[in-house]
N, C-alpha and C positions, 0 to 999 in steps of 0.2 A: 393410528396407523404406524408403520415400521419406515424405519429411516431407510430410504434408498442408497444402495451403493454403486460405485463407477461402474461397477458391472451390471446390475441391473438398469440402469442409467442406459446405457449404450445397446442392452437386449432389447430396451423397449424403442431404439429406434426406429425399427422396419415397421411397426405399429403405426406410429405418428408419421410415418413415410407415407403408408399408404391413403391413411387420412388426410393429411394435409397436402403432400405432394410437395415439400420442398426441400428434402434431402435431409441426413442427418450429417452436424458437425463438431459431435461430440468424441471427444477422445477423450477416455478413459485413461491413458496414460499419460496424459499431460499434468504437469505437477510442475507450479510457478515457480521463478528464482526468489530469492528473498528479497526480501522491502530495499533494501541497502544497495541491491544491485540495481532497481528499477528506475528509483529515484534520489535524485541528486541531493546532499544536505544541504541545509542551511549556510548561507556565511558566517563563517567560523565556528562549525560543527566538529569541523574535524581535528580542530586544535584547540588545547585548551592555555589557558584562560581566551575566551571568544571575544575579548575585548583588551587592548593594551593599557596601561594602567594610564596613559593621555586618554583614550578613547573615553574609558572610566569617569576621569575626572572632567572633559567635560559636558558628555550625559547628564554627569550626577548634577550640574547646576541647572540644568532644564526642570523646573517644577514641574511635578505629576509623572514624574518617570523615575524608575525603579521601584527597589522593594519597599517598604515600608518597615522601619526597622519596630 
């Protein structure tokens, strides 16, 4: 089969409109914002180092957390 495009997408609404009867709510020119704008980061995403060198040291004495060097 051939990859469907937004325009054919949207031609084929009046199709399924009149088989199914429940309207079409496809827009063809819809085109989402980026990831970044949708959803929030993490704490401390947005600055780097994501951890203060206290935060750091005392993580690192928690056994079974972090990297494994």
């Amino acid at each position: 089969g051939r990859k469907p495009t937004a325009r054919s997408l949207a031609d084929s609404c009046a199709a399924f409109d009149r088989t199914y009867g429940t309207g079409c709510f496809y827009d063809p020119g819809f085109w989402p914002s980026s990831y970044a704008s949708r959803v929030l980061p993490r704490p401390g995403g947005l600055g780097w180092p994501a951890m203060t060198a206290g935060q750091e040291r005392a993580w690192s004495r928690i056994d079974g957390v972090g990297i494994a060097p």
